[in-house]
LUMLUMLUM-546699 format. One line per field, with one value per residue (C-alpha): residue number from 1; x negated, y, z. Coordinates in steps of 0.25 Angstrom, whole numbers, plus 2048, in hexadecimal, padded with zeros to 3 digits. Layout:
# LUMLUMLUM-546699
bado = c(NUM,...)
c1 = c(X,...)
c2 = c(Y,...)
c3 = c(Z,...)
END
This chain:
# LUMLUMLUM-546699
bado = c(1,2,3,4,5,6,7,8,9,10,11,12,13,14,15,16,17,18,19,20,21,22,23,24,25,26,27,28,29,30,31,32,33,34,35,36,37,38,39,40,41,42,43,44,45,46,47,48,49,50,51,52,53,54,55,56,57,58,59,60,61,62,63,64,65,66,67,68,69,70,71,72,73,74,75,76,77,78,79,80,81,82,83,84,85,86,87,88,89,90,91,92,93,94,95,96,97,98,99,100,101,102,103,104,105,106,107,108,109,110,111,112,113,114,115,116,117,118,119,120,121,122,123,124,125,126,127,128,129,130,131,132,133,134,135,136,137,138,139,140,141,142,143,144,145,146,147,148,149,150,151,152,153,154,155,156,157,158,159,160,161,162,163,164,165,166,167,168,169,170,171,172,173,174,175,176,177,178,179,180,181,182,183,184,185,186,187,188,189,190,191,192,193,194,195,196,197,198,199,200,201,202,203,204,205,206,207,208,209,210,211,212,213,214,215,216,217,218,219,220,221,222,223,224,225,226,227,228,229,230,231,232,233,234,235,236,237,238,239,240,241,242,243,244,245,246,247,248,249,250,251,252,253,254,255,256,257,258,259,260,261,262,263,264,265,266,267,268,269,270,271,272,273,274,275,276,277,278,279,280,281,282,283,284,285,286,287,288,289,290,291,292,293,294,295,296,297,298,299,300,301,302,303,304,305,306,307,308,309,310,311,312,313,314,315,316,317,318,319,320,321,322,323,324,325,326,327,328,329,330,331,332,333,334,335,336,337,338,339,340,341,342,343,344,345,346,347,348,349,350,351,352,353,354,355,356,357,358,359,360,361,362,363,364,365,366,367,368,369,370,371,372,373,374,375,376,377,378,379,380,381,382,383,384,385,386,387,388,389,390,391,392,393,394,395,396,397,398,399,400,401,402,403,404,405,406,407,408,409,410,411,412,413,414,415,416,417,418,419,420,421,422,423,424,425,426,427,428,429,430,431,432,433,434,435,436,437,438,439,440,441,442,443,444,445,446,447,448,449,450,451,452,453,454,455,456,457,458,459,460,461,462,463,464,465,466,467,468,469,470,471,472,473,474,475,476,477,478,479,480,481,482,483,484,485,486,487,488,489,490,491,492,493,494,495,496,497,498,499,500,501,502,503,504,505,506,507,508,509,510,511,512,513,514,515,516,517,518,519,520,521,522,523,524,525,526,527,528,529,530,531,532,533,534,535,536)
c1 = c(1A8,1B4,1BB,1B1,1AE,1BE,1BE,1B1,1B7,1C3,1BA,1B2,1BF,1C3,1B6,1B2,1C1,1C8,1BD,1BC,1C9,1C8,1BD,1C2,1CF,1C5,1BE,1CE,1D1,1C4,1CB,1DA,1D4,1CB,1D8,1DE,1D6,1D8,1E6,1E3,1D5,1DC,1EA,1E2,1D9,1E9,1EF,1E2,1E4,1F3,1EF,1E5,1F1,1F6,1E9,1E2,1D8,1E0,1DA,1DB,1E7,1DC,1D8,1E7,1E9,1DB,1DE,1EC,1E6,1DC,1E6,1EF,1E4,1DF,1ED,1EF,1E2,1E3,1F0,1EA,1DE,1E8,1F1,1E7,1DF,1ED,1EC,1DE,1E0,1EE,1E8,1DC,1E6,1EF,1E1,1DD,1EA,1EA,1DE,1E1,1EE,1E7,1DB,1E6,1EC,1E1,1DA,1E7,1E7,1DA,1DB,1D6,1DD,1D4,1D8,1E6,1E6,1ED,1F0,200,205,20B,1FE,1FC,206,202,1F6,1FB,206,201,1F3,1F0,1F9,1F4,1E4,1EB,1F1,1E5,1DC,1E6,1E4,1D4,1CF,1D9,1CE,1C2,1CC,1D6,1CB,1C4,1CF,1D1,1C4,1C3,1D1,1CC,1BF,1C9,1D2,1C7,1C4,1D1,1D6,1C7,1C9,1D6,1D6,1CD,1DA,1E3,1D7,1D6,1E4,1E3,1D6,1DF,1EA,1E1,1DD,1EB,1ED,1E2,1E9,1F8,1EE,1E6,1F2,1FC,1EF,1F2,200,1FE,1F5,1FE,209,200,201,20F,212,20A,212,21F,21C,217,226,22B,223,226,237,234,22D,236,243,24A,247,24B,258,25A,256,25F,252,255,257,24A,242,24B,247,238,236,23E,236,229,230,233,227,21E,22A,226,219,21A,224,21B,210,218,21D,20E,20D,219,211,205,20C,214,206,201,20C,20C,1FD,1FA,206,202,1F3,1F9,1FF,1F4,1EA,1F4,1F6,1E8,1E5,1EF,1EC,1DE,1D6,1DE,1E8,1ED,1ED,1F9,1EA,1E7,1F3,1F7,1E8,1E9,1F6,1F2,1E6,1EF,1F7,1EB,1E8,1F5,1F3,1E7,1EB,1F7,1EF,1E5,1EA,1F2,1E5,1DE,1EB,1E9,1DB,1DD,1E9,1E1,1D5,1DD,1E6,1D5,1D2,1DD,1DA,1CB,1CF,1D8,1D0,1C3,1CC,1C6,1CA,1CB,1BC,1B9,1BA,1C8,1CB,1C4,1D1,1DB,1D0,1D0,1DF,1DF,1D2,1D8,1DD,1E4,1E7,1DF,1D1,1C8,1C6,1B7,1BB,1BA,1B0,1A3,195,194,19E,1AB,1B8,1B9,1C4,1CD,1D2,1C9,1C9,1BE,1BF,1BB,1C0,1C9,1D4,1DC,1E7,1E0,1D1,1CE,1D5,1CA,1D7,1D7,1E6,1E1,1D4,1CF,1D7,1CC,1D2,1CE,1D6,1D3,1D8,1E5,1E9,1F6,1F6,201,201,20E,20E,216,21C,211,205,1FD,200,203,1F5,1EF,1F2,1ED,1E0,1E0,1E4,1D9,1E4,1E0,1D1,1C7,1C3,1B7,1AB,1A4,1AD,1AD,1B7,1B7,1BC,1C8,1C7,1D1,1CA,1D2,1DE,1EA,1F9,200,20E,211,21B,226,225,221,228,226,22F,22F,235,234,22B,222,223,21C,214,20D,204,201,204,20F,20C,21D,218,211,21D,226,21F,21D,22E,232,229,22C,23B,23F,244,254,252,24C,259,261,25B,261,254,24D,23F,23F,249,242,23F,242,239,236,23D,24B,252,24E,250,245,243,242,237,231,230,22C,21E,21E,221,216,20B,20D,20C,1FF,1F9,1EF,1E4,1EA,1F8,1FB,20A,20F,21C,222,22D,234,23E,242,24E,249,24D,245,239,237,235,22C,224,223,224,21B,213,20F,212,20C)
c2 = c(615,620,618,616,624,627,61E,623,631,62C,625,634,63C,636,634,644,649,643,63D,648,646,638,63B,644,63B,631,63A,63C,62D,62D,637,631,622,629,630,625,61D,62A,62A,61A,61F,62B,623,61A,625,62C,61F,620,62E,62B,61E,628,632,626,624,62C,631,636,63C,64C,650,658,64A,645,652,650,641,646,652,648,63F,649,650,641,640,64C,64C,63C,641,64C,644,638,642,64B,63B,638,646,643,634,637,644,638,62F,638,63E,62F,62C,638,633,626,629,635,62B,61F,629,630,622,61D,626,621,613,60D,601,5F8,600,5FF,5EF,5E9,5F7,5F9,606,5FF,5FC,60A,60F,603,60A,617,613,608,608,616,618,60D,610,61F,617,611,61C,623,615,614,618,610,605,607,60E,602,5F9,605,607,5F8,5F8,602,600,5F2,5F5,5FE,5F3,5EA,5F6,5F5,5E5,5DE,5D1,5D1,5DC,5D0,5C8,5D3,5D5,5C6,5C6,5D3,5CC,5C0,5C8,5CF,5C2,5C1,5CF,5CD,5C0,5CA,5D5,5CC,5C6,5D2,5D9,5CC,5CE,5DF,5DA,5D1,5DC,5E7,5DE,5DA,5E9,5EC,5E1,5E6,5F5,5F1,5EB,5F7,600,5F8,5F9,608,60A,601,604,608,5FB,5F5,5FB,5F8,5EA,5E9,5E3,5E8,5DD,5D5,5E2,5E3,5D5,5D4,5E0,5DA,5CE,5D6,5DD,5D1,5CA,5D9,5D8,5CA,5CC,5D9,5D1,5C9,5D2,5DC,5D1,5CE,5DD,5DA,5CE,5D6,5E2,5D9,5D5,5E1,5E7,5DA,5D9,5E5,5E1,5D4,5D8,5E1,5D8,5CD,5D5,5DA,5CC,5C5,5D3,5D3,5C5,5C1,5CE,5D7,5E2,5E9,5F8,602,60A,5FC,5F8,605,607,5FA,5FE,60B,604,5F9,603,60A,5FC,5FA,606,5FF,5F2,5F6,5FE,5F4,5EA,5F5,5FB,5EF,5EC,5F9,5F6,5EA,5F2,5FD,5F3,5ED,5FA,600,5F4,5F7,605,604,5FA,604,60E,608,603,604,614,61A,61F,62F,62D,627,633,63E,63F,643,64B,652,655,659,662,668,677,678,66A,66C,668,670,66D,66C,660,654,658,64D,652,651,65B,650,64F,645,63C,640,633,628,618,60F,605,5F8,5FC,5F2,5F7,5EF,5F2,5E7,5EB,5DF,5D8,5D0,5D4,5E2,5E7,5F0,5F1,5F5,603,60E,61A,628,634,642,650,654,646,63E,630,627,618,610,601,5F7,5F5,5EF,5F2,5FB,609,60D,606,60C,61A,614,611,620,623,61A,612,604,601,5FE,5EF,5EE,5EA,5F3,600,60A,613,61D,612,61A,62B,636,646,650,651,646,646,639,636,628,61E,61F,62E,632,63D,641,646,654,661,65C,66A,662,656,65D,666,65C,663,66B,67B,681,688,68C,68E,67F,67A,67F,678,66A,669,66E,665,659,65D,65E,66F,668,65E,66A,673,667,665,66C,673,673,670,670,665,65A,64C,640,635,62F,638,631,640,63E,635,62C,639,644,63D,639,647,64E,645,64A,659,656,651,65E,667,660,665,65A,657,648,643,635,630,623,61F,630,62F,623,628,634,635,635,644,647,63F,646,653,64E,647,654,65E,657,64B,651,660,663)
c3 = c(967,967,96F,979,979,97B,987,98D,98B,995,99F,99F,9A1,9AA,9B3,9B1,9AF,9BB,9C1,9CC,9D1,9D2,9DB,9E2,9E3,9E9,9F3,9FA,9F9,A02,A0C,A0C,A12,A1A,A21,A21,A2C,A36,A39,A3F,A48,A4C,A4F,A58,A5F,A62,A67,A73,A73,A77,A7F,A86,A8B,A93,A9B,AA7,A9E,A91,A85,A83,A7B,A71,A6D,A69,A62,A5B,A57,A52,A49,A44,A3E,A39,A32,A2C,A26,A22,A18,A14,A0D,A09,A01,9FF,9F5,9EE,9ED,9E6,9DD,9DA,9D5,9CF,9C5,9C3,9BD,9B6,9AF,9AA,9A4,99E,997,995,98E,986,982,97F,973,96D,96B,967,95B,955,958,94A,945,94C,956,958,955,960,967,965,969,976,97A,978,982,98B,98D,98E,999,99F,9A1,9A2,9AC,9B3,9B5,9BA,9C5,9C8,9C7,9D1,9DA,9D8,9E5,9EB,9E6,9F1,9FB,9FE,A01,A09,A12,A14,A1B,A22,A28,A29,A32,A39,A3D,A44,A4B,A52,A52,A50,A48,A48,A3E,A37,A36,A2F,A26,A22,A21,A17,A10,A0D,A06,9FC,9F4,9F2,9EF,9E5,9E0,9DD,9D8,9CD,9C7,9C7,9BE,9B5,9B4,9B1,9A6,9A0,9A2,999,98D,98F,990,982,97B,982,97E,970,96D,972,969,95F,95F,962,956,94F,954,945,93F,94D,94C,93E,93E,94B,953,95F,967,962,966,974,975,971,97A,986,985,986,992,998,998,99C,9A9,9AB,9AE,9B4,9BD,9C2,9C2,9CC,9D4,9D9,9DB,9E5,9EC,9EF,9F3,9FE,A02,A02,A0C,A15,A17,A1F,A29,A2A,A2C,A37,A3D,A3F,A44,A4E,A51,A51,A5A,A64,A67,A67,A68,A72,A76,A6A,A6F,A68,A62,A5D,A56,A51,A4A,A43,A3E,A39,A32,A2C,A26,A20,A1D,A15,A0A,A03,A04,9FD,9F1,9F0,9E9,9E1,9DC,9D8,9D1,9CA,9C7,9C0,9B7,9B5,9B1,9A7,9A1,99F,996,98F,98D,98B,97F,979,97B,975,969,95C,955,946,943,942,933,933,93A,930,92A,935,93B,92E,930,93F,93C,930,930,925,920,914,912,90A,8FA,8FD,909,900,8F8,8F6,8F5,8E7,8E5,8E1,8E8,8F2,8F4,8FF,902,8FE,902,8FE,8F4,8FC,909,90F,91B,923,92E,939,939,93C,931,925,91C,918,915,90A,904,8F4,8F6,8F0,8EF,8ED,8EE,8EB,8F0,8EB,8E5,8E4,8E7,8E7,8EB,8E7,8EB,8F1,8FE,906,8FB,905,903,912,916,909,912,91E,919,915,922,929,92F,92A,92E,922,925,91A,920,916,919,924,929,91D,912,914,912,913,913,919,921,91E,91F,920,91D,923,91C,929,92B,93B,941,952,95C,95A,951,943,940,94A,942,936,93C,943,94C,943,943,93C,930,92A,91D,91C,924,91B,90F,918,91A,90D,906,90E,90A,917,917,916,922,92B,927,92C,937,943,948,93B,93D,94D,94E,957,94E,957,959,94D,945,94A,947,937,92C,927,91B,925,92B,91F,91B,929,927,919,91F,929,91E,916,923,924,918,919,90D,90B,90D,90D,909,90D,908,90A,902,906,910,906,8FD,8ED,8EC,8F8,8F6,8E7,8EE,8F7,8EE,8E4,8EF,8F9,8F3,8E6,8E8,8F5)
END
């Protein structure tokens, strides 16, 4: 249901928000094809007017200057409309990518685990790159939709006007061409939406060896990852290839089919209906070439249509994926709501007056990493923790203690039948310590800081407690110095103690360890522990 309402809330910005210049974008469109058509009545009307001067009876000059004016004025405002029409569409477009690509990340940071099943993070930025940007160009091209089929008409009845049937012929010959234009259109939208998943699976390879690069390089695997990726690369090309090449085909029918229609009604004219007059010839031509912009974009938009048709799909089913509940979110709400960090003493208090547990997980509760999975990866873990208690968790590799804080963190979905979204419970705001610390590009102040204001007296206390007060003398510009991506400028215990810094900045009600000690030297990890851990 949030999701629905997030996608309805798109759908109404974008009718209310940018609606208006859509429609005024739509009233111009109507004013550039009207112009259009004036410069070929006109042009005919100045050939007679010319033809007249050479007669014994010849038109006033008034009427020639008149005709002239006309013409200049009726281009002079169809460029006019024709480039605030492009303003108009091209603001539209820009407004609902915007949106698309604001809606794509905001949903993408409550996708539940349901959620994210199947959704890699290069299908992610597919959505963002591709298909965004692809209903912005056709949003920009919409009008073209009614108007290239409008103009044919009309430039069509013009036509009989001047050659009779023979326009007829040029017109068959043009009705002819667009089943096989159709034929081009229907299997180039085949092979683009082939392309789209062959260009998931290519950038989910590539977002892998990016995120993967150090074991990549340690394990010398980069030319199986060169190659896995080249072969995805290949066979997106391929299709692509084939794809572009029947773009090519029905652009070379687009081009030669107004020609050749010229050319046969001239024909069928001059020889069966009559004298084809220099007002006669040089009308149909001006008309054809009216005739040639919208047989040109026709088939373009349709082939627009049909990707925009399917890059929709693909976001209205991201978009209506399923999303963590409002419980699930207590917790972080808790964190980004809180002033201080701490919560009150009177915030877990029960109605009777007792402590309430500050982290509690229900004892038959069974969770699972695949919500749809009959096998739950951890279940018959009750647990009960109170404000101001230390707990430890020892166990082997691979027992279950990182998805034991995940279940805390409401990151592995309950999956008993019996159980709702509240079998898992933390109070208050969290700080979380991953097992492979995160840092960001950015100053290494604003790797602790975190969004958060600066308070030196609480700074000064996060760094000295994480042990980091030598590291920051060393460091050329102390505190400002900029941290590369992913940290590349420190050592595996740097980073591990800038999230441990960043955790005590916090001043959170809980904090949750995984595994924070493991990158640290002995001497280093004791003063942590005494200093952090179980002095702070």
């Amino acid at each position: 249901v949030v999701a629905l309402l997030e996608l309805g809330e798109v759908f109404l910005y974008v009718t209310v928000g940018v609606g208006r210049f859509f429609l005024g974008g739509t009233c111009l469109k109507v004013f550039n094809d009207a112009s259009q058509f004036v410069s070929p009545v006109i042009m005919k009307q100045l050939i007679m007017f010319v033809r007249s001067q050479q007669t014994e009876t010849p038109a006033p000059l008034w009427h020639g200057y008149g005709l002239a004016a006309v013409m200049y004025v009726a281009m002079l405002l169809g460029a006019a409309c024709e480039n605030q029409y492009f303003q108009n569409v091209m603001t539209v477009g820009l407004h609902i990518r915007g949106v698309l690509i604001s809606s794509v990340f905001d949903h993408a940071m409550i996708l539940s685990q349901r959620g994210r099943k199947g959704r890699s993070p290069g299908k992610m930025v597919n959505l963002v790159s591709n298909d965004a940007e692809n209903l912005q160009r056709t949003c920009q091209n919409m009008n073209t939709a009614w108007s290239a089929p409008l103009r044919i008409i009309v430039a069509m009845v013009l036509l009989y006007n001047e050659l009779s049937w023979a326009a007829l012929v040029g017109f068959s010959l043009l009705a002819f061409s667009i089943p096989v234009q159709r034929e081009f259109v229907k299997r180039q939208g085949k092979l683009y939406r082939k392309t789209a998943g062959l260009t998931d699976k290519r950038l989910k390879h590539s977002n892998e060896a990016v995120m993967s690069m150090n074991v990549i390089k340690m394990y010398a695997w980069q030319d199986s990852m060169r190659g896995r990726i080249g072969m995805a690369r290949d066979e997106e090309l391929k299709v692509l290839t084939s794809a572009k090449l029947l773009g090519a085909w029905n652009t070379v029918m687009i081009t030669a089919v107004p020609i050749l229609v010229t050319i046969v009604s001239f024909s069928c004219y001059a020889t069966a209906i009559g004298n084809l007059t220099a007002e006669k010839a040089f009308t149909s031509m001006a008309l054809f070439g009216v005739l040639r912009y919208p047989l040109i974009q026709l088939p373009s938009i349709i082939t627009q249509l049909v990707s925009a048709s399917v890059s929709l799909g693909r976001l209205c089913d991201f978009l209506t994926a399923d999303t963590v509940t409002a419980d699930s979110l207590r917790s972080r709400e808790a964190s980004r709501n809180s002033s201080g960090g701490k919560a009150d003493d009177g915030a877990v208090a029960t109605q009777e007056g007792g402590a309430a547990p500050i982290i509690s997980i229900d004892k038959d509760a069974a969770f699972a990493w695949d919500i749809d999975s009959e096998d739950a990866d951890m279940h018959d873990v009750p647990l009960s923790v109170s404000q101001g208690q230390l707990v430890t968790v020892v166990g082997r590799t691979g027992s279950g203690k990182s998805s034991l804080l995940s279940v805390m963190l409401g990151e592995l979905a309950c999956v008993s039948p019996s159980k709702h979204g509240d079998s898992a419970n933390i109070q208050g705001s969290v700080a979380y310590v991953p097992q492979e610390s995160w840092v960001f590009n950015a100053t290494l102040r604003d790797n602790i800081l975190f969004g958060t204001p600066y308070d030196e007296e609480r700074y000064n206390k996060a760094v000295s407690v994480a042990q980091m007060t030598s590291d920051l003398a060393q460091l050329a510009d102390g505190d400002h110095t900029e941290i590369g991506e992913k940290g590349v400028n420190l050592s595996g215990g740097q980073r591990q103690r800038v999230a441990i810094a960043r955790a005590v900045y916090a001043d959170a009600d809980v904090y949750l360890f995984d595994d924070p000690l493991s990158a640290l030297d002995a001497k280093v990890a004791r003063k942590v522990y005494d200093e952090r851990i179980c002095g702070h």
